[in-house]
N, C-alpha and C positions, 0 to 999 in steps of 0.2 A: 413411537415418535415418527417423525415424518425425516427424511432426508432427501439429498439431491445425491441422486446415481448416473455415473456417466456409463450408460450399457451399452456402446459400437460407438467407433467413429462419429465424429461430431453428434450425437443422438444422444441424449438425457432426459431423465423423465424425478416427478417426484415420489419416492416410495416410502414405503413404511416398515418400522422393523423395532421391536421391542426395545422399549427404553429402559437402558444399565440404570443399576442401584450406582448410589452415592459413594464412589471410594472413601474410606476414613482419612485422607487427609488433604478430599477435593469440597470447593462446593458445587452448586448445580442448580439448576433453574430452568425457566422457556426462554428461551431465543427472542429476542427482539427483533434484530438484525443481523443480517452476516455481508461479508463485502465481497463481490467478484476481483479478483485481478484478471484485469482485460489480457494481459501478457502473460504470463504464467500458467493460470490455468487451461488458456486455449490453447499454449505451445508444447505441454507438459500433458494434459489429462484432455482435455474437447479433443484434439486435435490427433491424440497419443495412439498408442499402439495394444495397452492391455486394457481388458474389461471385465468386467467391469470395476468401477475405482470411484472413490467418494472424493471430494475437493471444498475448498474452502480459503480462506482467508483468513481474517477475523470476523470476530461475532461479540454484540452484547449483549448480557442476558439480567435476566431477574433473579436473586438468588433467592429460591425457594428452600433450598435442602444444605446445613451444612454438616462437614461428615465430623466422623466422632474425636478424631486427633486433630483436626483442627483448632489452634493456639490463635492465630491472629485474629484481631478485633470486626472480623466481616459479620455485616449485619440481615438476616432475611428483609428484602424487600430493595437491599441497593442493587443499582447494578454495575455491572462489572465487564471490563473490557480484557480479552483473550483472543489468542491464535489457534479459533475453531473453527472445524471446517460449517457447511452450510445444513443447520439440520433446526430440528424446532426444537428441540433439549439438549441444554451445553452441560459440562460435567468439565469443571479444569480445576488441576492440581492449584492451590494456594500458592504454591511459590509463581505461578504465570501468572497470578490475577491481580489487575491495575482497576479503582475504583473509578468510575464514571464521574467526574463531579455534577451536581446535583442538578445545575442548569443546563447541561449538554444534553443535546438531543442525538437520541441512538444513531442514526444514520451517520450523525454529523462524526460521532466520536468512532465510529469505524474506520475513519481517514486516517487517525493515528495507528496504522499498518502499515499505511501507504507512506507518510512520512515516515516513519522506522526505518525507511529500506535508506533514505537518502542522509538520516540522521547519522547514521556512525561514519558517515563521510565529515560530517559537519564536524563532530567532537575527536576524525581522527586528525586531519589535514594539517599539514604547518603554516597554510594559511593564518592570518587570521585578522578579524575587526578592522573593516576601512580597506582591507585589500577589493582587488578588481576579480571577481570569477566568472564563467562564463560560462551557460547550460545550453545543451543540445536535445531538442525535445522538450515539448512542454504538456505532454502526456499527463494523466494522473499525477504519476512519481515526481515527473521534470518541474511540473508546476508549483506542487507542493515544497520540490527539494528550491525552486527559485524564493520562493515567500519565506520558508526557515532560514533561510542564510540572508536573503532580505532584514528578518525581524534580530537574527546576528550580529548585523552591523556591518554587512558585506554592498559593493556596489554591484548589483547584477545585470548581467548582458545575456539574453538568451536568442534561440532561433529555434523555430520549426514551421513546416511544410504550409499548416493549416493557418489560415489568417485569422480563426474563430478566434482560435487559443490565441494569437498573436494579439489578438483586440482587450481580450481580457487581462490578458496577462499585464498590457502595456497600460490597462486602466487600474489594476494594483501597483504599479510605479517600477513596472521590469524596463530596462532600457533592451527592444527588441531587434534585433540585429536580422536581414533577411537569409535564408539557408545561399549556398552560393558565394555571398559577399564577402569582399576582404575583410579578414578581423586581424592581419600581421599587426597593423596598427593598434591594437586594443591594449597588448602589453598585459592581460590576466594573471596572475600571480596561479591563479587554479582555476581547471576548465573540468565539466565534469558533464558527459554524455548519458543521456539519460535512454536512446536511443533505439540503442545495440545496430545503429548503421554505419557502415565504411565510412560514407560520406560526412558522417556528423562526427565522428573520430578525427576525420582529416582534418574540419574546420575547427575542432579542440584545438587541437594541435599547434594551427594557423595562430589561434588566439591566444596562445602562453607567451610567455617573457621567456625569454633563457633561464634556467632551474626552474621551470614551474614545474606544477604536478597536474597529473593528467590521471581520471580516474575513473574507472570504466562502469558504470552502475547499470545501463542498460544490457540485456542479454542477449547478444549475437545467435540470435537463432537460425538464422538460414542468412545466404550468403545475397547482397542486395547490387551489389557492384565489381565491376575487373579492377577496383584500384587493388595494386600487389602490394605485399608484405613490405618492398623494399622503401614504396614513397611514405610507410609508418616511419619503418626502422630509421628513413635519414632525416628526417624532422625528428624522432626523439633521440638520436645521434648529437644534430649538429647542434640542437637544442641546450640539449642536455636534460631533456623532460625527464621526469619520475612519473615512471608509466607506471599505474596498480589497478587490482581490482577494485570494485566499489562494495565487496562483499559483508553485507551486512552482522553476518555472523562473528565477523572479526570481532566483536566484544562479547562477554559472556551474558548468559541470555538473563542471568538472576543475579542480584549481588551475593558473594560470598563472604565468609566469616573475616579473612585477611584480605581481600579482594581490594587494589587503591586505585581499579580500572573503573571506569561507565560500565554497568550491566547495559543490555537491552528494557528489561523492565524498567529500571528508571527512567531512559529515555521516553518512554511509550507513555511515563507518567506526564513527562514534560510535554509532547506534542498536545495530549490531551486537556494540558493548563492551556498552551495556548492556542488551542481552537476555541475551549471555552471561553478565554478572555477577549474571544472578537479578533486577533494578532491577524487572520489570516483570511484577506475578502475571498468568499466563497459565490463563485459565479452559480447562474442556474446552469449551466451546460456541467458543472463538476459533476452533482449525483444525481442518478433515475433510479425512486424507491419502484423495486418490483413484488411480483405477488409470484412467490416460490413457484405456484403453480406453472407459470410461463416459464421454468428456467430454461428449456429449450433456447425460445425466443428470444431470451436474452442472453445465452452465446452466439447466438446464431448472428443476431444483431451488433455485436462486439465483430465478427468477425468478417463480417460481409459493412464494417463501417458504416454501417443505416441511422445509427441510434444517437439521438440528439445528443449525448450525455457522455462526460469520458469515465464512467463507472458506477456500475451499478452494485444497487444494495439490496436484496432481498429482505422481503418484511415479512418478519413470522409473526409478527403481531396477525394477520390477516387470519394465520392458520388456528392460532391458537383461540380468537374468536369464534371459529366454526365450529373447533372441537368444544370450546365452553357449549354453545349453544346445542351441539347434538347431543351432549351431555343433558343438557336442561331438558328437551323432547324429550330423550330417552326415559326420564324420568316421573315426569307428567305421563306418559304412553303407560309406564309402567304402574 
């Protein structure tokens, strides 16, 4: 099978490396698509310090193979959404796997990763239905996480830098606030930075009501500005904000036997209904299907901000075309 390997500093390439049997209680299939996160993987693995190291997101695949203790009712030929990294044969445990519905288009259902991260904000918050929130960054995540709380029943206020996002966003019905601007006045019940910048923390912040909650989902990666520690602490001070992370892990990632919490997989079910049901206007600037082969180019592109697109998708379909067809030569030759 083919994979993406990150082998030096910023430098990847696509390689190949013998495709694993089917654990007996995974199924497994070709790759359709896999998703980049533009943030994590360049801060984390492009960008990182050991090499080499494989990366991914999610991925959806076709299930060809299902192993021998597998109980649930999955069928050869659907396909199936998982947090697999980027390779052209997925192999994922049954308890991780979310069915595709039938009308969703692979690239499209890869987005429900992306919403996952902003969803367990959604179902943990004491927000809730009709309140006022307000998002920082309208990135991937930030946009996604505006339109789920949008389709919630939330009124949403967002801000960020780029006017692209700003136009889209404000033409799916986000009331767009500019970065900078007073929001004391907004009175948000929950503000939630999608970011990881000082600056877009501080305007959170600005934008709560006294008790709101203030929730930090973007990842502070390197430090962007001199605001000190002390102009947070006395905004959530005199506030009285409920500062948290936005960590998505905070719910279990599968439902269990007594479990009376949200898993993750359910949620990942639900994004997935409502991308299918049209819930969420999908601009052209959201995804660029790419062809594995370039994945250089397409971090490189994430990361020197060139690329029209706020995330791209690899398409394995490309790969496993080839390999069909060098199969069919090799045959006929033969």
């Amino acid at each position: 099978m083919y994979h993406v390997s990150h082998v030096a500093y910023q430098e990847c390439q696509l390689v190949t490396s013998e495709r694993p049997t089917c654990p007996a209680n995974d199924i497994a299939g070709p790759a359709l698509c896999s998703l980049v996160s533009p943030g994590t993987e360049l801060a984390a693995v492009y960008c990182g310090s050991s090499f080499p190291r494989r990366s991914g997101y999610a991925s959806v695949f076709r299930i060809e193979e299902i192993g021998k203790d597998v109980e649930a009712d999955f069928k050869i030929g659907e396909y199936i959404f998982c947090m697999a990294g980027h390779q052209s044969w997925v192999s994922c445990d049954v308890e991780h796997a979310v069915r595709v519905p039938a009308s969703l288009d692979p690239q499209t259902a890869c987005l429900a990763r992306l919403m996952g991260v902003s969803h367990t904000s959604l179902v943990t918050t004491a927000a809730r239905a009709g309140d006022k929130v307000f998002i920082a960054g309208l990135g991937p995540v930030g946009y996604l996480a505006a339109m789920q709380f949008k389709i919630a029943g939330f009124e949403v206020f967002a801000s960020d830098l780029d006017e692209r996002r700003c136009a889209f966003s404000r033409e799916a019905g986000i009331h767009i606030i500019k970065p900078g601007a007073e929001t004391e006045n907004l009175e948000a019940i929950l503000a939630i930075d999608c970011s990881g910048h000082e600056a877009a923390v501080m305007q959170c912040a600005d934008a709560l009501r006294r008790c709101g909650e203030l929730v930090l989902v973007g990842v502070p990666w390197k430090q962007h500005t001199d605001i000190s520690a002390h102009a947070v602490l006395d905004k959530v001070f005199h506030k009285y904000i409920h500062l948290r992370s936005g960590w998505e892990w905070e719910l279990p990632t599968a439902p269990g036997h007594f479990a009376q919490t949200r898993n993750i997989r359910d949620d990942f079910a639900v994004c997935l209904r409502w991308l299918d049901e049209g819930r969420i206007p999908l601009p052209e600037e959201l995804i660029g299907l790419c062809d594995p082969h370039a994945c250089n180019d397409v971090y490189q592109g994430h990361l020197n901000h060139s690329h029209q697109h706020l995330c791209s998708v690899f398409d394995w379909r490309l790969i496993n075309k080839q390999q069909t067809q060098q199969e069919s030569e090799a045959l006929c030759n033969a």
